[in-house]
N, C-alpha and C positions, 0 to 999 in steps of 0.2 A: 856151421849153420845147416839146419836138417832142411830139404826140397820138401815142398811142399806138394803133396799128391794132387795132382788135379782127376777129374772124372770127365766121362766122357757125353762131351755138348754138342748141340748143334745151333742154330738159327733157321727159324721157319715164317716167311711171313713181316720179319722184325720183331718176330719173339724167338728169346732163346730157351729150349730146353735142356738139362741135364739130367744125367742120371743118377738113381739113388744110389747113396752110397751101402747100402746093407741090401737090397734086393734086384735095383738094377733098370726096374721101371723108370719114365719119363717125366719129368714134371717139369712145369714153368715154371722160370727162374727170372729174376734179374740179373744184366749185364756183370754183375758186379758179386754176383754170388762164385765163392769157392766150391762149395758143396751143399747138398738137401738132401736130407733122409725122407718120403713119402710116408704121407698119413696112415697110410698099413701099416708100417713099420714104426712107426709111432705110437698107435695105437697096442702093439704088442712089446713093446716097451712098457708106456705108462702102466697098461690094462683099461679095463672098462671102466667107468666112474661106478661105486655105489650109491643106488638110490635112496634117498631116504622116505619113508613113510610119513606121508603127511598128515595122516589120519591116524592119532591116536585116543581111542576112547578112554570117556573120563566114569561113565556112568551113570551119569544123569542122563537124563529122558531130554529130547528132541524138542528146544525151544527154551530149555528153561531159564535162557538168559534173558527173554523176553518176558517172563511173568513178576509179576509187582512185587512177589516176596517167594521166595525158595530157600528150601531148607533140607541138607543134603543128609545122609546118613551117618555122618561123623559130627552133626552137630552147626556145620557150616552157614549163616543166612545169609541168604544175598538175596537186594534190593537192584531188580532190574540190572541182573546181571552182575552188579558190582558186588566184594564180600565187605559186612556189615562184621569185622572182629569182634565190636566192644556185644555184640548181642551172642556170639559161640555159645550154644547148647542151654540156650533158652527158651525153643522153640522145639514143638517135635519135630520130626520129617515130615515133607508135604509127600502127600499120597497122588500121584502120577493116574490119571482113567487110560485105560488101554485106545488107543488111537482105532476108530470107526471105520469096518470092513467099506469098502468100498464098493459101491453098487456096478456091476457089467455092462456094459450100451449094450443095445438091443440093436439087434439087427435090423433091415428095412424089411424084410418077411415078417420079423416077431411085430415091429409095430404096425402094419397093415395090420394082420390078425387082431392087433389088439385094439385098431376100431372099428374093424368088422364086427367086435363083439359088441361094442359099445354103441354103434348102428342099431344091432339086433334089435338089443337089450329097449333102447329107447322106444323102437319098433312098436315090441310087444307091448309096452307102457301104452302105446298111445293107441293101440287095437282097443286094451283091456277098458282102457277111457269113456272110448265109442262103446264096447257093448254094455257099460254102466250105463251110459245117457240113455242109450236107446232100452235098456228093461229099468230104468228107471230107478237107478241107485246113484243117489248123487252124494258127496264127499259130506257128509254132517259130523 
């Protein structure tokens, strides 16, 4: 009958720790544990997980599961998203508008300025007004 290796423990507290069997760090254990290998060494064991990419483009345009009727470049229609078989390549492809630049916020400088101008502007309107009344040009 082979002895069984033990590793070397302590108790701290009422917790016990041991040490890894492959690197020699401490980790908490239960009473009742022979031996731990530490998640370091675990980790270089397994290796790292590979990610997978969750985003795979299909090639439609952004939404088009949402429009009433789409119809892909292979022929494909689909009715709000779901595919319509019995209709395949009766339809042409729907033509996608390029999606609208998006207009910059103005700064709190640019829009001051921009109703100082509009101040002005009304300004001048209502100077030019007064000197129609007064030489006697009125709006006919």
């Amino acid at each position: 009958m082979a002895k069984k290796m033990e590793y070397h423990s302590y108790l701290e507290n009422g917790q016990m720790f041991m040490a890894c069997k492959d690197c020699g760090t401490y980790e908490r254990v239960d009473e009742k544990t022979i031996a731990v290998r530490c998640w370091k060494c675990v980790n270089t064991i397994i290796g790292l997980p590979e990610e997978k990419s969750s985003y795979k483009p299909t090639g439609r345009p952004a939404g088009w599961h949402f429009m009433n009727e789409f119809v892909d470049a292979d022929g494909n229609v689909f009715h709000k998203g779901k595919e319509q078989p019995k209709l395949k390549g009766t339809l042409s492809p729907t033509k996608v508008k390029p999606p609208k630049k998006k207009t910059k916020r103005r700064t709190k400088e640019q829009i001051l300025v921009a109703r100082e101008a509009e101040k002005k502007a009304e300004l001048k309107k209502a100077i030019k007004k007064q000197k129609d009344f007064l030489n006697h040009k009125f709006g006919d």
